[in-house]
N, C-alpha and C positions, 0 to 999 in steps of 0.2 A: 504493500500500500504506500509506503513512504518514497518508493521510487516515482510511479505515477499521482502521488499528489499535485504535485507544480501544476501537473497538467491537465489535473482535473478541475483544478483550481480556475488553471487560464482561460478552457473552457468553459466553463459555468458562469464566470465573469464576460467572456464574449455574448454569451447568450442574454446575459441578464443586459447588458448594454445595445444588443440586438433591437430585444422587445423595448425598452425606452426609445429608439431611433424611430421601431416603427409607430410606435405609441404617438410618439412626437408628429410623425410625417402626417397619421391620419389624425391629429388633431388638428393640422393647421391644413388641412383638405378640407375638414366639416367648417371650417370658421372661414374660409373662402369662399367655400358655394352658401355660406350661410343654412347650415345642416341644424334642423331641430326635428330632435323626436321625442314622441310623445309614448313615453314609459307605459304609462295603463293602456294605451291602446294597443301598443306592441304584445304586451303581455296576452291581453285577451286574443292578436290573431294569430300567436303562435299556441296556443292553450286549444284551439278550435280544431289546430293537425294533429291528427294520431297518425299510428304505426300503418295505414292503409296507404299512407302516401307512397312509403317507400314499396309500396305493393302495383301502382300505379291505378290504384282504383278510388284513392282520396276524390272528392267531389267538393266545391264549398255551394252553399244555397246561394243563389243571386238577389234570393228576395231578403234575406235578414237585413236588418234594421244598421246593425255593427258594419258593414261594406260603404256608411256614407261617413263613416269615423274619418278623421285623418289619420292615419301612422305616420307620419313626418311630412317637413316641408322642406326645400331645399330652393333658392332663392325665393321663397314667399311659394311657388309652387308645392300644390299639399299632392301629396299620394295617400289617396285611399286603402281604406285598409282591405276592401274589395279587388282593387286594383291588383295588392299583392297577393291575395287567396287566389286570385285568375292568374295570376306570373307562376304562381308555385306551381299552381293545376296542371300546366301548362308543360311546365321545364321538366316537372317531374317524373309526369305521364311520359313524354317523350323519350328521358332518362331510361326507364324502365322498360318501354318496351323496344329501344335501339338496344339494352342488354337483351332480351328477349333471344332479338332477331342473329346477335352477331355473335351470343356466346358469353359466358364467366372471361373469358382470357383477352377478350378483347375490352370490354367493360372496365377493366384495372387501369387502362387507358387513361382514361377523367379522372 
């Protein structure tokens, strides 16, 4: 242990300086495009996905009430929290059944 300490050391300090860099870069990304999100609404539209998404048969309702929420805004532009239950629907569905089609081996790809 005392051989490889230095450099587990050196490592562990790389990484932790790593995450402050990137911490730093994407704070001063949100504070440019003027990025606000809004905590409780986040919460409830990821609280509404279960394990079916990753199955690709997740659905969100178009009719609920919670889809005229904002989930953030980014210059003054708000994105619905409907918006993003139809983006997930979307990627995911897609996601799952391009693994479907091409295989496990090729899926490790993404």
């Amino acid at each position: 242990f005392e051989k490889i300490k230095p450099q587990l050391e050196n490592t562990l300090s790389r990484d932790a300086r790593s995450q402050v860099k990137k911490g730093k870069a994407l704070s001063a990304i949100k504070n440019q495009n003027q990025f606000n999100l809004n905590q409780s609404n986040k919460d409830l539209a990821f609280n509404k996905i279960d394990s079916s998404l990753l199955m690709g048969k997740w659905q969100y309702d178009s009719l609920m009430t919670e889809n005229k929420l904002i989930l953030f805004t980014m210059k003054d532009k708000p994105t619905l929290v409907g918006d993003f239950w139809r983006n997930t629907e979307v990627v995911f569905c897609c996601l799952v059944s391009w693994k479907r089609w091409y295989g496990k081996r090729q899926w490790r790809i993404l």
